[in-house]
C-alpha positions as CSV (number, residue, x, y, z in Angstrom):
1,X,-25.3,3.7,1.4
2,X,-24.4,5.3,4.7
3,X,-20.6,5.9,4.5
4,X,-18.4,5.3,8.0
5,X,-17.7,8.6,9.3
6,X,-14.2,10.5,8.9
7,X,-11.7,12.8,7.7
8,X,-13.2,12.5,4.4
9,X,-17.0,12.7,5.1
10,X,-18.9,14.6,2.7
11,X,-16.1,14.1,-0.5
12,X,-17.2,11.8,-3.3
13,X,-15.3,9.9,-5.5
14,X,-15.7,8.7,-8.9
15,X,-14.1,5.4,-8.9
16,X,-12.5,4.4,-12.7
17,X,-10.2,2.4,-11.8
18,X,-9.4,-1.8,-11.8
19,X,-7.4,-4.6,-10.0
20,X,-4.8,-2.9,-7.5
21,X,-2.9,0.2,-8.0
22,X,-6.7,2.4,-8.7
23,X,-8.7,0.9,-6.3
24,X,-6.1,0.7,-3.3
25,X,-6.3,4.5,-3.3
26,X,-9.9,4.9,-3.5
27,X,-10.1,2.4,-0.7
28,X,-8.0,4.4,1.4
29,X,-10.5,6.9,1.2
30,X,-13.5,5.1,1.8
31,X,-12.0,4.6,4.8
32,X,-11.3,7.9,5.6
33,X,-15.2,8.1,4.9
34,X,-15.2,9.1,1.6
35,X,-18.2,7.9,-0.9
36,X,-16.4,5.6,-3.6
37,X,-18.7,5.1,-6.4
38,X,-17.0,2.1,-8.3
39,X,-18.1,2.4,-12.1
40,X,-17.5,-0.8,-13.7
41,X,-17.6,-2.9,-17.4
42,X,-20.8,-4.2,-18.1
43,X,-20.9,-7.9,-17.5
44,X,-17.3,-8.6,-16.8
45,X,-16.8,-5.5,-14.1
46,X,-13.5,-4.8,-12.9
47,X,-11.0,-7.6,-13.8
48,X,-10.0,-8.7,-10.6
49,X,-13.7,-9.8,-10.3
50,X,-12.4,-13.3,-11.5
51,X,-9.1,-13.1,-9.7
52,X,-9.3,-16.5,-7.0
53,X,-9.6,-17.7,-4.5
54,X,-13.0,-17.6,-4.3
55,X,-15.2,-17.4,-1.5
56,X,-18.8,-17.9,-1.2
57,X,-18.7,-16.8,-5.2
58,X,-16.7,-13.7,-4.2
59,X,-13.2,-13.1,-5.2
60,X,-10.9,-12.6,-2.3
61,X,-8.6,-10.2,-4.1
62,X,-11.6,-8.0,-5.3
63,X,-12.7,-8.2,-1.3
64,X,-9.1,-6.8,0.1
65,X,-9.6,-3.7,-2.3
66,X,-13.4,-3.0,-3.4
67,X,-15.3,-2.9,0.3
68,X,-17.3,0.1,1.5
69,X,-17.8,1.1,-2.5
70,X,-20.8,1.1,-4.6
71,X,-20.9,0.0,-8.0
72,X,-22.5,0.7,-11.1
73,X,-22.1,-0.7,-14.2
74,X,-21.5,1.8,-17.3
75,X,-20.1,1.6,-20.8
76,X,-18.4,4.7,-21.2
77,X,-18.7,4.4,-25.4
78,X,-22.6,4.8,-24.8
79,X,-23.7,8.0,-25.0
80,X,-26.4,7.0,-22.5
81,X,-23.9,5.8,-19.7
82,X,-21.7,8.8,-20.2
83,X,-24.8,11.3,-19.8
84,X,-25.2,9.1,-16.2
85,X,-21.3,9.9,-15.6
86,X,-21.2,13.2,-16.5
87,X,-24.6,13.9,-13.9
88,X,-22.5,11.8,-11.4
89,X,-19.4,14.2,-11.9
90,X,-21.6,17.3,-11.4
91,X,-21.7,16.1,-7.6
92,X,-18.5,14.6,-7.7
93,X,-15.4,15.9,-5.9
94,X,-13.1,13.5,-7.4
95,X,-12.4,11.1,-10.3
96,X,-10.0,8.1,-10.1
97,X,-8.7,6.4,-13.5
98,X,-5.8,4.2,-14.5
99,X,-6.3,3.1,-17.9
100,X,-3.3,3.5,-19.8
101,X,-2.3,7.2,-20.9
102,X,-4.6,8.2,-24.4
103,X,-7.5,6.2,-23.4
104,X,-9.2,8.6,-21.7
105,X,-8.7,11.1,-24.1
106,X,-9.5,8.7,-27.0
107,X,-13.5,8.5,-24.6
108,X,-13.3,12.0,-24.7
109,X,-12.9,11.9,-20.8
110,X,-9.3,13.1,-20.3
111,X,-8.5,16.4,-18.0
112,X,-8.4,19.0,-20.9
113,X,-12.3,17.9,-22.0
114,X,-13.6,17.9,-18.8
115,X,-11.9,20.9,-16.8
116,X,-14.0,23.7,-18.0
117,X,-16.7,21.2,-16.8
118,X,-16.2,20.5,-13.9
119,X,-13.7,23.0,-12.6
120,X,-13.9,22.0,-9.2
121,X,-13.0,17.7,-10.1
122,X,-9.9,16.5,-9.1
123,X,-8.6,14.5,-11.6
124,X,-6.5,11.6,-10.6
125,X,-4.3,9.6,-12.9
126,X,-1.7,6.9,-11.4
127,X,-0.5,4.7,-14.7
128,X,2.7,2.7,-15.2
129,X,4.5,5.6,-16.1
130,X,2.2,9.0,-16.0
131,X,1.4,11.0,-18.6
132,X,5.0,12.3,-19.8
133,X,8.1,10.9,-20.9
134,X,9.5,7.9,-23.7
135,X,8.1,5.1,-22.0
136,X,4.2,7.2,-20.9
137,X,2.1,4.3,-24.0
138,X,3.9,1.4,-22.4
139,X,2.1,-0.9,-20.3
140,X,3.1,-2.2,-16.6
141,X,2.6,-4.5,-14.0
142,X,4.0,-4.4,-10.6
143,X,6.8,-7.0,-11.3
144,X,7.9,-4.3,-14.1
145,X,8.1,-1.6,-12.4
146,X,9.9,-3.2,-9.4
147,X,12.7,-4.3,-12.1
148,X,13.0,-1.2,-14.0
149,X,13.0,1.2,-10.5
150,X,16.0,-0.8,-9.2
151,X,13.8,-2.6,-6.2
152,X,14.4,-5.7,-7.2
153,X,18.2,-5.0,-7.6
154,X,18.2,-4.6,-4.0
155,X,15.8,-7.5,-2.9
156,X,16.7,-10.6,-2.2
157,X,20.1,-12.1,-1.3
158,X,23.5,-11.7,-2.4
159,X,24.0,-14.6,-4.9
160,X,20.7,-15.5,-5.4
161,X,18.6,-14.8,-8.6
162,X,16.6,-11.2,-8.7
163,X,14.0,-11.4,-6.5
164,X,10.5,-9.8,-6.2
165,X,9.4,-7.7,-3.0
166,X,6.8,-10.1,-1.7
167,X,3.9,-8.1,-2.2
168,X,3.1,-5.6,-5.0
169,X,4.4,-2.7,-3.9
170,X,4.5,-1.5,-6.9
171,X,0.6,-0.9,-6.8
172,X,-0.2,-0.4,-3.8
173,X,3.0,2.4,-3.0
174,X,1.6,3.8,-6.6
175,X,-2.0,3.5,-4.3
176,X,-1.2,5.2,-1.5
177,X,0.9,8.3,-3.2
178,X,-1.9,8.9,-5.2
179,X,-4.6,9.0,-2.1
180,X,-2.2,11.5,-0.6
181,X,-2.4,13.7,-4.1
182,X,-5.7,13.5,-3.6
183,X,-5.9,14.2,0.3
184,X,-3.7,17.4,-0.6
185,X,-5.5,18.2,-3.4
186,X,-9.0,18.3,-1.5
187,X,-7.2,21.0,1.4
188,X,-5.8,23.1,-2.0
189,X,-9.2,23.1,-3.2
190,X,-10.4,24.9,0.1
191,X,-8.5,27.7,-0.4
192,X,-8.5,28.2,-4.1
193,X,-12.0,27.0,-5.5
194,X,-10.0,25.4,-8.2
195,X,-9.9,21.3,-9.0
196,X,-6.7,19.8,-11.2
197,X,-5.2,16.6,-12.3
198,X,-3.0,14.6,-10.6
199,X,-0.7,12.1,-12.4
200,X,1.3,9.7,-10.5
201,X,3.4,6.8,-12.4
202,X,4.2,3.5,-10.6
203,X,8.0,3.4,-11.9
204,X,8.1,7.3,-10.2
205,X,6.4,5.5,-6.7
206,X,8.7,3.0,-6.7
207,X,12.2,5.1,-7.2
208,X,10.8,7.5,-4.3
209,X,10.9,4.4,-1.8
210,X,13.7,3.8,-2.3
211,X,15.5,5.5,1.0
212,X,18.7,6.8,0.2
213,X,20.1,4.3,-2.4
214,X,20.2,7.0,-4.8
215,X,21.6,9.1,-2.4
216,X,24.4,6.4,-1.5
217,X,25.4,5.7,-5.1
218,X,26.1,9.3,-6.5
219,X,28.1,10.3,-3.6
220,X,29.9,7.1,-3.3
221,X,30.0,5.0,-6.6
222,X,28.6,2.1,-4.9
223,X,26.0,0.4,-6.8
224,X,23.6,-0.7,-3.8
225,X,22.6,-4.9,-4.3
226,X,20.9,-7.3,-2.4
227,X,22.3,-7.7,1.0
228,X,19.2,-10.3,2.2
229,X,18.2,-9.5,5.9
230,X,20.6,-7.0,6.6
231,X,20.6,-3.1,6.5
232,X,23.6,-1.4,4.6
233,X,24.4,1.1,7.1
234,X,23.7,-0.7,10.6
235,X,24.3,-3.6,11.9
236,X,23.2,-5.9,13.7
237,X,19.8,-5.3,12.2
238,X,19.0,-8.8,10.4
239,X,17.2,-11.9,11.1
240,X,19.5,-14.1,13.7
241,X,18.9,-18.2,14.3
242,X,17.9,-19.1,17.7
243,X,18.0,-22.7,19.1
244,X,14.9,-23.5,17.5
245,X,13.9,-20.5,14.7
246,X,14.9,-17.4,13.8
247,X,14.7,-13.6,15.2
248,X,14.7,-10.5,14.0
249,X,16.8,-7.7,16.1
250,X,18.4,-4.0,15.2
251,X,20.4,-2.3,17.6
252,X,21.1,0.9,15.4
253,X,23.4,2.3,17.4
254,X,26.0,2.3,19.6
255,X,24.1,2.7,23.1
256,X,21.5,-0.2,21.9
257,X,24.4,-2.2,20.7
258,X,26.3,-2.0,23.9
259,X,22.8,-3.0,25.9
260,X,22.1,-6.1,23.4
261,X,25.8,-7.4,24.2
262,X,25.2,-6.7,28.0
263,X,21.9,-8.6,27.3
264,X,22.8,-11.9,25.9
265,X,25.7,-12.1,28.2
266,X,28.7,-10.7,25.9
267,X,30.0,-7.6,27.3
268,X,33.3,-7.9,25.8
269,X,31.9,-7.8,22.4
270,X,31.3,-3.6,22.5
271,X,34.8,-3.6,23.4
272,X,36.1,-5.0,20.2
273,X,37.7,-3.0,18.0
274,X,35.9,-4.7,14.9
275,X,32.9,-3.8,16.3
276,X,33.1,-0.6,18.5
277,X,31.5,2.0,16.0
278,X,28.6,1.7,13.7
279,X,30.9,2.3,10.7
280,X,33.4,-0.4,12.7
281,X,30.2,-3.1,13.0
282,X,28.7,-2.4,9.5
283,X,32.1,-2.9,8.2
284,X,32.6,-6.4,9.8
285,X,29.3,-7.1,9.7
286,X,29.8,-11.1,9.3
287,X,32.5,-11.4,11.8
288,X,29.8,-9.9,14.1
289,X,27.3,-12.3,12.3
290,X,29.0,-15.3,13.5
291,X,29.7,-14.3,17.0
292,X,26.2,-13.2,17.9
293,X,24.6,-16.7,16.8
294,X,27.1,-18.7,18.4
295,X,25.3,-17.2,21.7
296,X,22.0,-16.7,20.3
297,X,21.4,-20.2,19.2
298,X,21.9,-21.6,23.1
299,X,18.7,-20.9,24.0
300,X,15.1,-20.4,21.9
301,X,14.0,-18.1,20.0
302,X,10.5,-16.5,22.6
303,X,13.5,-16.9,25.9
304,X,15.3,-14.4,23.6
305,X,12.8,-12.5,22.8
306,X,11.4,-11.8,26.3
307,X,15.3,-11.2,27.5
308,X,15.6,-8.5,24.8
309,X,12.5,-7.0,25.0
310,X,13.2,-6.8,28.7
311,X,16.3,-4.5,28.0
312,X,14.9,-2.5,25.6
313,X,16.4,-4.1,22.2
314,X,13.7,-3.8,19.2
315,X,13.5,-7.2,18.2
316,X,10.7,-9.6,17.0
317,X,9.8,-13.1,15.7
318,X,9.1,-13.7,12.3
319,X,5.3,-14.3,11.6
320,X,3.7,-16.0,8.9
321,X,0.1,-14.2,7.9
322,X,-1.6,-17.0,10.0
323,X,0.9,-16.0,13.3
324,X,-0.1,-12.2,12.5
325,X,-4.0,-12.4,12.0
326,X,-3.8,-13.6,15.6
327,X,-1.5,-11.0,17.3
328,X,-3.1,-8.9,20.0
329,X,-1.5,-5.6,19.0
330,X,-3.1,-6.3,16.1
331,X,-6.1,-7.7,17.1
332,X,-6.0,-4.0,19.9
333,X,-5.2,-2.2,16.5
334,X,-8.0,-3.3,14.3
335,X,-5.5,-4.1,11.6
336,X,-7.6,-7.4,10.2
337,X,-11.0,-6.4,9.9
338,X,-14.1,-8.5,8.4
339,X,-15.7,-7.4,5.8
340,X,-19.1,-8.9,3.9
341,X,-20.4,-9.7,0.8
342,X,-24.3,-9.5,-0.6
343,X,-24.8,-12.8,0.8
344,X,-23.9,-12.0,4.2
345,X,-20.7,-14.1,4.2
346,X,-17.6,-12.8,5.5
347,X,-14.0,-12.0,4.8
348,X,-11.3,-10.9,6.3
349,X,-9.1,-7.2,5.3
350,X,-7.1,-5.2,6.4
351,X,-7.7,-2.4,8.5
352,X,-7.0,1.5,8.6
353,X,-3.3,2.2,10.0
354,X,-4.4,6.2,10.1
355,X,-5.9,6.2,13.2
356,X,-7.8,10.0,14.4
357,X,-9.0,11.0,17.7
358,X,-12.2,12.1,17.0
359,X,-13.3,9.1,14.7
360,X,-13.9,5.6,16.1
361,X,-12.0,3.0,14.2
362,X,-14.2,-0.4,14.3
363,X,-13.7,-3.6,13.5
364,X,-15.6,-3.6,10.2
365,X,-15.4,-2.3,7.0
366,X,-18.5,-1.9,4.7
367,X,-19.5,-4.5,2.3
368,X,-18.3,-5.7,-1.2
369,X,-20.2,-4.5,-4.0
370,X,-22.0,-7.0,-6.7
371,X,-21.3,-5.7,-9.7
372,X,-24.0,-3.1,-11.0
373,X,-25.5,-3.3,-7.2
374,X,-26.5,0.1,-6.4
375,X,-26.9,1.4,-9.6
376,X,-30.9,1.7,-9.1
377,X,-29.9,3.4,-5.9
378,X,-27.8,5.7,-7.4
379,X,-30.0,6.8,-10.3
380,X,-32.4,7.5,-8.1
381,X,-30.5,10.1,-6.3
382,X,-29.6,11.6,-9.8
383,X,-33.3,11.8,-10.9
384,X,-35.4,11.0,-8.4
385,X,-36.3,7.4,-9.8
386,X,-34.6,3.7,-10.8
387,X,-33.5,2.8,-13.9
């Protein structure tokens, strides 16, 4: 399988892992141009697999995270398919797992058996909550570790029953922390010579996202809640109705503010004392609330929009994912990319955001893998025929 050139050309992975947090990472760096070789269940494959929709027989969900791998399918309790691991990790430069901590050591695959090995592997590990601590045998899901981190206790709005970050950030922030482990681990294995494990928990992913909430308490007391659109420390910077739909804008500081007001044709507003300072506006932040939508709902939300941008005032419309697939920047940014499967039919993903001057970044990302799809491929570069 010929690989998309990048920052990670040359550097294989052995691929463990299944559904989200796992395979996230490794697709960051097949698309960095990394090799991914996904090893899978026999029969069932990774679980996501049967995770809908479907399309042309292909899950979606196993599309968004699984293309430009290869798979093969191997039962790691036969001694057979772990003699066809173990040949893969002599050329490997990195393995990826997130079963739950003891597994791996119960398969006899865990760091300690294999670093005398393989002393050059870098062992990666992302789990609900690593390898250490009281809680390291319990199990997790995103919607777990988002309530137990404090993210939902912050999400959502005042009032309102706890809410869920809309997508599952706690997998994919576990997902990209633990690609950047690797990343760093690769450029320490320059230098050194030396491989080592890397263990990254989703609860830890989560509480390191979380800005300076923790920050804000312990100095002040405050226990941060949900606060819905709006920022705890700026304001305006929230979703505002138009005449006709809503807009996002954040003026974060004094200078932007006193533009916007110049802007939508309330001067006087910077000149009142409720709202002269950034401490001042944060503090009266619904009084300010109320006077900017009695303006801003005169007129409609794109005549806004295109008076704002025209001063300078980050704002921006609220898109749906059918509004955003269409965007140019995006479209200009190769951020939804198409992907196919074995039949040839197609999918859209999304794209790379890291972006490097002396790689292309196309359109297209390489295919989704059938299940056990290039394992005759793959035992052929191992010894030199098929299964």
């Amino acid at each position: 399988m010929t690989q998309n050139p990048g920052l990670l050309s040359g550097v294989t992975v052995i691929d463990l892992t299944r559904v989200l947090a796992g395979p996230y990472a490794s697709m960051l760096l097949a698309d960095l141009g990394a090799r991914v070789i996904k090893v899978e269940a026999p029969e069932s494959g990774d679980d996501s697999r049967g995770f809908g929709p479907m399309h042309a027989g292909t899950s979606t969900y196993f599309a968004s995270v699984n293309r430009g791998k290869e798979s093969i399918a191997l039962d790691l309790k036969a001694e057979d398919d772990r003699a066809i691991l173990f040949d893969l990790l002599e050329r490997a430069d990195v393995l990826i797992e997130n079963f739950r901590p003891g597994v791996m050591e119960r398969l006899g695959l865990d760091w300690p058996a294999l670093e005398n090995r393989f002393p050059r592997l870098i062992y990666a590990s992302v789990s609900g909550f690593g390898q250490t601590g009281p809680y390291r045998d319990r199990a997790a899901y995103d919607i777990v570790v988002q309530a137990m981190s404090g993210m939902m206790s912050v999400t959502g709005s005042p009032g309102a029953p706890p809410a869920r970050v809309g997508t599952s950030l706690g997998d994919i922030g576990a997902g990209t922390f633990l690609a950047l482990g690797i990343s760093a681990a690769l450029f320490s294995r320059e230098r050194t010579g030396k491989g080592g494990m890397i263990d990254v928990g989703m609860l830890d992913c989560q509480i390191a996202l979380h800005e300076n909430a923790i920050t804000r308490h312990v100095a002040t007391g405050e226990v941060p809640g949900p606060m819905g659109n709006k920022h705890p420390l700026i304001a305006p910077f929230q979703a505002f109705r138009t005449a006709d739909t809503w807009i996002v804008i954040a003026a974060g500081n004094d200078k932007l503010f006193r533009t916007f007001t110049n802007a939508i044709g309330r001067p006087e507003l910077a000149g009142n004392p409720l709202f002269v300072s950034r401490l001042m506006r944060q503090r009266h932040h619904q009084a300010l609330e109320v006077e900017i939508e009695q303006t801003l709902t005169t007129r409609t939300r794109d005549e806004w929009l295109a008076l704002l941008r025209a001063a300078g005032i980050p704002c921006g419309s609220i898109n749906t994912i059918a509004d955003l697939i269409h965007d140019p920047q995006v479209k200009a940014r190769n951020m939804v990319c198409e992907t196919r499967n074995s039949t040839g039919e197609t999918f859209a993903v999304s794209g790379n955001p890291i972006k490097f001057s002396a790689f292309a970044d196309t359109a297209k990302r390489g295919p989704v893998p059938d299940l056990d799809q290039d394992r005759e491929r793959i035992l052929a570069e191992l010894y030199g025929k098929g299964d």
